[in-house]
FIKOL-833970 format. One record per residue (C-alpha): x, y, z; residue in three letters; residue number from 1. Coordinates in nm, 4 decimals, always signed. Layout:
! residues N
atom x: X | y: Y | z: Z | r: ALA | k: NUM
...
END
This chain:
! residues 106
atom x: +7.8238 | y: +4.4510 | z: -6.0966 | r: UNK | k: 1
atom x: +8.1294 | y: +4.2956 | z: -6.1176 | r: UNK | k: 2
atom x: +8.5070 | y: +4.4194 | z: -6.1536 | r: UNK | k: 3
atom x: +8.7865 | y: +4.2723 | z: -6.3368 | r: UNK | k: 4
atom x: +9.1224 | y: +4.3747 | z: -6.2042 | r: UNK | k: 5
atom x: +9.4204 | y: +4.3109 | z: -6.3758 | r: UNK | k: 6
atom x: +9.7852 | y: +4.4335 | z: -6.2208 | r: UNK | k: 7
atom x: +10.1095 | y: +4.4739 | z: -6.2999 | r: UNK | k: 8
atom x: +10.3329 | y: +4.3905 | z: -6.0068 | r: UNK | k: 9
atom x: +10.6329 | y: +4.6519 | z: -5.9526 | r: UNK | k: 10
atom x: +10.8922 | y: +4.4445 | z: -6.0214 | r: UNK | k: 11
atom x: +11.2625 | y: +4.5969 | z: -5.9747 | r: UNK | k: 12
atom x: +11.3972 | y: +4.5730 | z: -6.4061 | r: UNK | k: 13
atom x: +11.0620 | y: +4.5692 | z: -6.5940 | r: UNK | k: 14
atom x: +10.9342 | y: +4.7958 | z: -6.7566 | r: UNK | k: 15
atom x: +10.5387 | y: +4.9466 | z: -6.8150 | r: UNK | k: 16
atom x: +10.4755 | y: +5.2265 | z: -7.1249 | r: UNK | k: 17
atom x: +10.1642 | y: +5.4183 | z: -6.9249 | r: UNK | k: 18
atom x: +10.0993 | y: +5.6133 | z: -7.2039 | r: UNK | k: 19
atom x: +10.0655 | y: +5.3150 | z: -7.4584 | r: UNK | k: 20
atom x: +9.8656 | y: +5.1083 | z: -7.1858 | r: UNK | k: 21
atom x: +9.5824 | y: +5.4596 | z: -7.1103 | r: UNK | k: 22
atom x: +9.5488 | y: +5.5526 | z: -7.4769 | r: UNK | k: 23
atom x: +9.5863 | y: +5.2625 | z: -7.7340 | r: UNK | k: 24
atom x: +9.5506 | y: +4.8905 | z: -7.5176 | r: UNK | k: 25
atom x: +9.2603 | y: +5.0104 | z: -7.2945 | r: UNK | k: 26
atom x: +9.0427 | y: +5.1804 | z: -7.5746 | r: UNK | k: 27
atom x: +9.1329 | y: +4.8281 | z: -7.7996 | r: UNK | k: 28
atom x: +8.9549 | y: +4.6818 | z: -7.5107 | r: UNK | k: 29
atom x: +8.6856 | y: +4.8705 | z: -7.4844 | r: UNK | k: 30
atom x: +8.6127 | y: +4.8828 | z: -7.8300 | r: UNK | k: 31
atom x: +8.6414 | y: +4.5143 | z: -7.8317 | r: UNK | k: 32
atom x: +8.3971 | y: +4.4282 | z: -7.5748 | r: UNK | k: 33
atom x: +8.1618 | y: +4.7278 | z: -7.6865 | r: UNK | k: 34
atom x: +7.8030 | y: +4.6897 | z: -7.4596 | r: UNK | k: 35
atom x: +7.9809 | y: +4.3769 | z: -7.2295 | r: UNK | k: 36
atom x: +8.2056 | y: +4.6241 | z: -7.0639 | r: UNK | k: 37
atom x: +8.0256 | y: +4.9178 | z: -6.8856 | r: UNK | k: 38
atom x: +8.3391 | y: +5.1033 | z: -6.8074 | r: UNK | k: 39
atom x: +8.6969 | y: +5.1312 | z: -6.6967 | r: UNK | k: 40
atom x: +8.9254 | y: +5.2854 | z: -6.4883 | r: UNK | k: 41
atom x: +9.2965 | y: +5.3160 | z: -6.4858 | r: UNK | k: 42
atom x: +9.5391 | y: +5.2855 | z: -6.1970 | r: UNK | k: 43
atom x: +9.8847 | y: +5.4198 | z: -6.2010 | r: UNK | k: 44
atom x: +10.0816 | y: +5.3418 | z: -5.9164 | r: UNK | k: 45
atom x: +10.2391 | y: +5.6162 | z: -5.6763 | r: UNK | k: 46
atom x: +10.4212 | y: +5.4550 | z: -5.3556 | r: UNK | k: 47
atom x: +10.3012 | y: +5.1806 | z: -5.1086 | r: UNK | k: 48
atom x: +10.1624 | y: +5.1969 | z: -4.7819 | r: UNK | k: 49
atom x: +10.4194 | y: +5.3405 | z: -4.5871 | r: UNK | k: 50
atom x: +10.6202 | y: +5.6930 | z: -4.6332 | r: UNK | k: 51
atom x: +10.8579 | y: +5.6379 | z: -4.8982 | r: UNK | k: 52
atom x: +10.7581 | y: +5.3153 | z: -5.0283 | r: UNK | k: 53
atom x: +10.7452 | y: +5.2070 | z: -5.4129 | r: UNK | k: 54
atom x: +10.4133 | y: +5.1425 | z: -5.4907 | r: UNK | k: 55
atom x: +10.2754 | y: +4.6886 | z: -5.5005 | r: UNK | k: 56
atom x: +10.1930 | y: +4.7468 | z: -5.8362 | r: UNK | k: 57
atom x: +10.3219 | y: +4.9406 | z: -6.1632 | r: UNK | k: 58
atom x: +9.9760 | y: +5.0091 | z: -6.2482 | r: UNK | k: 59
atom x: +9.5564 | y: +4.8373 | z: -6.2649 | r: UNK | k: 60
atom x: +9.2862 | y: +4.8351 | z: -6.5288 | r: UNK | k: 61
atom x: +8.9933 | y: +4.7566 | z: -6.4198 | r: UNK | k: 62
atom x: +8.6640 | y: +4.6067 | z: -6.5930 | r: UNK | k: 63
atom x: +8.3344 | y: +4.6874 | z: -6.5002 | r: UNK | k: 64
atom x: +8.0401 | y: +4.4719 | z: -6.6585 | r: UNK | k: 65
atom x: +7.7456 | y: +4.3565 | z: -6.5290 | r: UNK | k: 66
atom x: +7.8333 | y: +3.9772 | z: -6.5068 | r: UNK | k: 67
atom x: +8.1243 | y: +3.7455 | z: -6.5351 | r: UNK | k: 68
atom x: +7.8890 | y: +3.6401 | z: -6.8128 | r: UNK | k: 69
atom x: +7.9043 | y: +4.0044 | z: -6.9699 | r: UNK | k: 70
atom x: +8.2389 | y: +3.9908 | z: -6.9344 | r: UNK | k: 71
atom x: +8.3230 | y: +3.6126 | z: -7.0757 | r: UNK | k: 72
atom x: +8.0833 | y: +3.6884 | z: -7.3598 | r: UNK | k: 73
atom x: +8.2725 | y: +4.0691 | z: -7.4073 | r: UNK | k: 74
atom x: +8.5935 | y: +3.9485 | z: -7.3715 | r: UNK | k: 75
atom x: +8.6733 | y: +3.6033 | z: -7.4962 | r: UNK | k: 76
atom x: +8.6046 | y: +3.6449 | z: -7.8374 | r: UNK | k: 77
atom x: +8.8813 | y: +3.8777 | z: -7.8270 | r: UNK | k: 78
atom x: +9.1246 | y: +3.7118 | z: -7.5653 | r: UNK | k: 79
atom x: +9.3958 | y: +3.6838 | z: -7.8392 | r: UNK | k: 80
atom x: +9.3987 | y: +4.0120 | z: -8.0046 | r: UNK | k: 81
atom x: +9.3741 | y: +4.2249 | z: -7.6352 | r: UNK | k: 82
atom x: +9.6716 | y: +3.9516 | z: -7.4662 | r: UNK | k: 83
atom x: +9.8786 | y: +3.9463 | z: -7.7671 | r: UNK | k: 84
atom x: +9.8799 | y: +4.3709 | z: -7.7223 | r: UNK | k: 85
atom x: +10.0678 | y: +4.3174 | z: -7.3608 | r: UNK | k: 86
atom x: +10.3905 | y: +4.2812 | z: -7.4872 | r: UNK | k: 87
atom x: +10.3470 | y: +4.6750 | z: -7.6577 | r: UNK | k: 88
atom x: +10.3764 | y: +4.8292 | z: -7.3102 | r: UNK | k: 89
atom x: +10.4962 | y: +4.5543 | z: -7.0657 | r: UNK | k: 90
atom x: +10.7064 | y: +4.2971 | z: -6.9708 | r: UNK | k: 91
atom x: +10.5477 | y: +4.2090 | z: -6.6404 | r: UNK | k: 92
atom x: +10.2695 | y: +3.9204 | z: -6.6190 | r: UNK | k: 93
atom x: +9.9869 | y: +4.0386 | z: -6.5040 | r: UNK | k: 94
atom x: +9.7560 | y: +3.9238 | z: -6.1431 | r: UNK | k: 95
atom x: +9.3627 | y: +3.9085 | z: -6.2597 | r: UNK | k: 96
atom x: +9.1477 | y: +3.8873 | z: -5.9763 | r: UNK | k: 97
atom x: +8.7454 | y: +3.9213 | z: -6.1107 | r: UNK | k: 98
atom x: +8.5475 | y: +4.0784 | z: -5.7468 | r: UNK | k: 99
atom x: +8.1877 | y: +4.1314 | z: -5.6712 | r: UNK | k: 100
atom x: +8.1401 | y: +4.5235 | z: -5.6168 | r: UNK | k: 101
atom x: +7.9423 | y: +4.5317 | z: -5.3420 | r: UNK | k: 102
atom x: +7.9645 | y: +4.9462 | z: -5.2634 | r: UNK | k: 103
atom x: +7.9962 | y: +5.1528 | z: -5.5636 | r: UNK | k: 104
atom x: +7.9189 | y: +5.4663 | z: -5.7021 | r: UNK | k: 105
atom x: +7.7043 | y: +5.5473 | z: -5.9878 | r: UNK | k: 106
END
C-alpha cells in the first residue's frame, strides 16, 4: 500500500476554502481515479507542535492505492482536470510526498 500526500503549507496571506477542497475537489478525485484509488483521508490543520502554535500545514489529502502504478495509471489520465481544480480553493502550491505504508489499519 502506498500513500500519496499532498499539503498545503500555512503560509501567513493565503488562503484554503476547506469546504470546497472536502466536498467537491476530493470526490472529483476520487471519481476520477475510480478502482486506482482505494481511499482517502482529509487533514485539516489545528496548531503545531508546541502550545499555541499555528499548525505546518493548512491542510493534507491523502491517496491510498495499492501501487505507485495504481496510482500513475488512476491519476495521470486526469492530472489536468484534478490540478487545474486547485486554484477553486487555494492559492498555496502544494508539497507531494508518495510513502510506503508500512503500519496501517484495515
Amino acid at each position: 500500500m502506498i500513500k500519496v500526500s499532498v499539503m498545503y503549507p500555512n503560509t501567513p496571506g493565503t488562503h484554503f476554502n476547506h469546504d470546497y477542497y472536502r466536498d467537491q475537489h476530493m470526490p472529483l478525485v476520487k471519481a476520477r481515479m475510480g478502482g486506482h484509488l482505494q481511499y482517502y483521508t482529509v487533514d485539516k490543520g489545528l496548531a503545531g507542535g508546541t502550545p499555541g502554535s499555528a499548525p505546518t500545514y493548512a491542510a493534507a489529502g491523502h491517496l491510498f492505492c495499492t501501487s505507485v502504478e495504481a496510482f500513475q495509471t488512476g491519476f495521470g489520465p486526469h492530472t489536468k482536470e484534478i490540478m487545474g481544480d486547485i486554484p477553486n480553493y487555494t492559492d498555496i502550491a502544494p508539497v507531494i510526498q508518495i510513502s510506503e505504508v508500512v503500519v496501517g489499519q484495515p
